[in-house]
N, C-alpha and C positions, 0 to 999 in steps of 0.2 A: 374541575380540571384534572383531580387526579383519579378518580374512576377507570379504570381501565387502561392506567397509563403504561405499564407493562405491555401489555395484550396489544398496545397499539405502537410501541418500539418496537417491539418482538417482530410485528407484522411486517412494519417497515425495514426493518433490516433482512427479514427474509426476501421482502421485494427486490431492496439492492442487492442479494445475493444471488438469488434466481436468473435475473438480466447478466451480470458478471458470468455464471455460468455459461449462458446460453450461448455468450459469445468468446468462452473459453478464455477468459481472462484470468491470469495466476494471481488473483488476489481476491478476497473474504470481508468482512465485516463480522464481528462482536459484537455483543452487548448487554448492556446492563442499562438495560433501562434507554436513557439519552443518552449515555456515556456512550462511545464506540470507540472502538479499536481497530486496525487495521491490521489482519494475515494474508501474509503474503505466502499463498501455495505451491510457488517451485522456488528452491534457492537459486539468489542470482545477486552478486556483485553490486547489482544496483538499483534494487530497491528502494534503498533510501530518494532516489529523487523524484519518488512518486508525487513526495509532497510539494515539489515545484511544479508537476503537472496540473496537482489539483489546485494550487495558486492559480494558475494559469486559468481554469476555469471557473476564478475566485471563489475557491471553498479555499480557507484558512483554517491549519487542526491547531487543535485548542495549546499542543504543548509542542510548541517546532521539534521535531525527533522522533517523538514518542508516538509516531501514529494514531492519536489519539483524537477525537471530534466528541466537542459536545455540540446539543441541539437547547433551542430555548422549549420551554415547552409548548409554546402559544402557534410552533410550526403545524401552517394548514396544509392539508393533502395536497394543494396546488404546489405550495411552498416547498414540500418534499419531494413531486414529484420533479422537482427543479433542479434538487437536489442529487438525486440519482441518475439523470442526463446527463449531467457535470462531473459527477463522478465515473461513468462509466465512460464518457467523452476522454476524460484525462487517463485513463487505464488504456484505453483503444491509441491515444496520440503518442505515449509512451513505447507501447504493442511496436506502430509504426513507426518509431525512431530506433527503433532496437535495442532499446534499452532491456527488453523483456526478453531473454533469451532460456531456451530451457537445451540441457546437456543433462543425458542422464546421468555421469559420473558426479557430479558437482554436488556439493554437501557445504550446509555453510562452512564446515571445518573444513574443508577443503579450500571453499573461497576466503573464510580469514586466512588459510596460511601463502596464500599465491599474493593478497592486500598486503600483509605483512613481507614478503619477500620483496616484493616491488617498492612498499617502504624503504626496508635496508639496502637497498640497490640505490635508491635516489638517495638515500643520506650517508652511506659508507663508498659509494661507487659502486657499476656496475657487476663486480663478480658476486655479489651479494645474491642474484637475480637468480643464478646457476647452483646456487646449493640446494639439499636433496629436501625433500615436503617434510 
């Protein structure tokens, strides 16, 4: 079972990445082995609910937050390519709710300090909203 176990997560993560490409999707796959991780290629405010999309297409990541997926190893090529339809499905249904939006100026430092203003604005009152970046 562990013969080649590398050589054959490597492979499949590049597959998942390849298809995300094709269809210009802002987000990547990692890994180390089974372990994966999830990069996100353009900053965007809301990334994070990527991971209710890919609930939605019942993949569960291994550490709710952390973008994080493990696999068993005993996943057969059927099994993973099942895998990667679902994933690339919940990236594409995200895509269309616009949750995915790319602004070239936008920097995550940019998008935590606009999160945080909007914070202080809802918890001190609005004039919070209007002080300088």
């Amino acid at each position: 079972m562990y013969g080649g176990l590398d050589a054959l997560w490597n492979a499949r993560a590049d597959t998942l990445n390849q298809r995300l490409r094709e269809r210009k999707l802002p987000v990547q796959v990692a890994n180390l082995s089974s372990i994966w991780t999830v990069i996100y290629t353009d900053p965007s405010r809301y990334n994070w609910m990527f991971q209710f999309y890919l609930r939605a297409e019942a993949l569960a990541l291994s550490w709710i937050g952390t973008g994080r997926l493990i696999f068993s190893l005993n996943y057969t090529d059927a099994d993973f390519a099942a895998v990667v339809d679902r994933f690339v499905a919940a990236a594409e249904a995200m895509r269309r709710d616009g949750f995915w939006w790319h602004d070239p100026a936008a920097s995550n430092k940019s998008i935590k300090r606009r999160v945080l203003r909007e914070v202080l604005a809802h918890r001190f009152g609005r004039g919070a909203e209007r002080s300088p970046s």
